[in-house]
N, C-alpha and C positions, 0 to 999 in steps of 0.2 A: 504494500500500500504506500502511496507516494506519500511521505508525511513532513510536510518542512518543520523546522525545529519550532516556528510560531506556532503550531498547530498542535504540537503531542505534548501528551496528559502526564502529569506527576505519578509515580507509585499510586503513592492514596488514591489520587482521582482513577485509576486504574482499576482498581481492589474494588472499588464503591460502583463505580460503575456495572464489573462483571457480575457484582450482587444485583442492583439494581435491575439490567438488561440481561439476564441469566439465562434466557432462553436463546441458544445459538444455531449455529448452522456448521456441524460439522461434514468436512468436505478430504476424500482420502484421495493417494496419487493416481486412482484409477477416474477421478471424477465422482466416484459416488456419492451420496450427499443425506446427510441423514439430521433432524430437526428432531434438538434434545434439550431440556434441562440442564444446568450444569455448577455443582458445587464447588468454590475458589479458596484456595488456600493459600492465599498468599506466603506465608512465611513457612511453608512445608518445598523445599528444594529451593534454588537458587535465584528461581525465576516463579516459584511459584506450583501447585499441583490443581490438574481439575477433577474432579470426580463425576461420574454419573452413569448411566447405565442404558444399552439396547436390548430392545427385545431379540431372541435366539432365532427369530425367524428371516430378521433383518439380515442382509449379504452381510453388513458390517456386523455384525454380532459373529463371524464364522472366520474372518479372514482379518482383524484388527489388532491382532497381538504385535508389540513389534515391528511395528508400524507406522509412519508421520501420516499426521493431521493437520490441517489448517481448521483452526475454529473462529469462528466470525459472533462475534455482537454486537449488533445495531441497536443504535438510539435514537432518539429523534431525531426528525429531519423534515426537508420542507425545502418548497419553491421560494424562490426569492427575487419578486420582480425587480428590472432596474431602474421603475417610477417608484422606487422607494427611495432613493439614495440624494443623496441632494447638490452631490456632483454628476456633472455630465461631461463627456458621454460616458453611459455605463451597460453593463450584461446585464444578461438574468443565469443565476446563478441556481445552487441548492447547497445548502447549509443542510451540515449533520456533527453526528459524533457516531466514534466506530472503534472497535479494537478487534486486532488481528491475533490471536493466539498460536502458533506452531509449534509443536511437539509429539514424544513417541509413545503410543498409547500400551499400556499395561493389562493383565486382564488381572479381575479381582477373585479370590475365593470367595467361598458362601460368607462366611461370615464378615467378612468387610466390607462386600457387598448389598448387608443387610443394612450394615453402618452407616454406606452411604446414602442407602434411602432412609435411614432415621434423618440422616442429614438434609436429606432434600425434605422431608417433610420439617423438617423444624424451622428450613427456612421460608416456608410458604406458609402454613399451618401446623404450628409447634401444640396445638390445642387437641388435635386427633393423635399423638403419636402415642399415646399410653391405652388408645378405647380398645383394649380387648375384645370388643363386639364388633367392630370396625374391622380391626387387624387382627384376629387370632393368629395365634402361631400357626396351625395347620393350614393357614389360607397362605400367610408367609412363607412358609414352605413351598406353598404351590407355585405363589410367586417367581420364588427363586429359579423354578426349573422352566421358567418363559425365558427370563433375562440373562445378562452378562452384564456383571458389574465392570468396567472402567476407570482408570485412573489415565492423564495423560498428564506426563512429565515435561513441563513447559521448558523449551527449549529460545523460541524467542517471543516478545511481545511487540507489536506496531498499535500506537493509541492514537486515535486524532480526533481534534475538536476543531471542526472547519466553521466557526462561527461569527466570521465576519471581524475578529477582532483586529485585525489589519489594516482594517477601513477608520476611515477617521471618525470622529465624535457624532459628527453630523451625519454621516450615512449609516453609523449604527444605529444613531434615536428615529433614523428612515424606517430603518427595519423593524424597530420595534411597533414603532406604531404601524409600519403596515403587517407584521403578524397577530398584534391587539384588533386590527380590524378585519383579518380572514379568521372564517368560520368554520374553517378543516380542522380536523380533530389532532392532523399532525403537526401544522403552523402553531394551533393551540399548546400541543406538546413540546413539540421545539424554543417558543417562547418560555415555556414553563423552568425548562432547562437554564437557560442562558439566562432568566433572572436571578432563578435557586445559587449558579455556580457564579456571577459577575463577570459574564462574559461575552463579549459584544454588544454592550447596550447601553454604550456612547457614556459613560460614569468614570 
């Protein structure tokens, strides 16, 4: 991912983000492509470890031990006219945020396997992880013989926050107000970002 140094994320902002945008797109050297949840441990290996699990009927669930992966997570993002800016002449662009994850994936045993879906449950809803009526063991067991648990040993990270921060005072507060005034759910979200984080919005 083409990432100029204005543009990539701190550690922190890194960590916070793959929690926040957890849901990725992992992609292997053959092209295959598979749309997963995925647990970050940032301070587990040098770069970091992810955790999560396929299903055993999935190609990747048969052929991913030992293996690189590219894993992707998107965040907001959104069109960016260039009657927003207050210099001219200008493009129309698209603002986002994104992290590129690469590394070689591990396969899990049962039992860390299990661990990791305690994990992914605690991070979504930490409320159901103890309902024995919900989860008994014999259903977990059953569980277990669908899936392949995962670990992938983060090999390198690409972060980028393309949010206009380069643009001067006055074409950021363009942008703001013209994603305060689009009524798409992702300008809405992209905006949400960039005030949460103070970034791009002319301040």
């Amino acid at each position: 991912m083409h990432t100029p140094s204005k543009w990539k994320m701190t550690p922190e902002r890194v960590s916070q983000f793959i929690k926040t945008y957890s849901f990725a797109l992992m992609v292997d050297s053959e092209f295959e492509a598979t749309h997963l949840p995925l647990v970050y441990k940032a301070d587990e290996g040098e770069l970091g470890t992810l955790y999560g699990h396929v299903s055993r009927a999935n190609r990747h669930g048969k052929g991913l031990d030992k293996n690189c992966v590219l894993v992707v997570f998107s965040g907001p993002h959104s069109y960016i006219s260039p009657t927003w800016y207050a210099e001219k002449p200008a493009v129309s662009t698209w603002n986002y945020a994104a992290v590129h994850v690469q590394g070689e994936v591990e396969y899990l045993d049962d039992e860390n396997t299990l661990a990791c879906l305690d994990e992914l449950i605690s991070q979504y809803e930490p409320s159901i992880l103890h309902d024995t009526d919900l989860l008994p063991a014999d259903y977990q067991a059953k569980l277990l013989r669908g899936i392949v648990g995962i670990k992938i040993n983060v090999q390198s990270i690409q972060a980028k926050e393309k949010l206009g921060q380069h643009k001067s005072a006055a074409d950021q507060q363009g942008v703001v107000a013209g994603l305060q005034a689009d009524t798409h759910l992702d300008a809405q979200a992209l905006l949400r970002y960039m005030l949460k984080h103070e970034i791009g919005i002319g301040s």
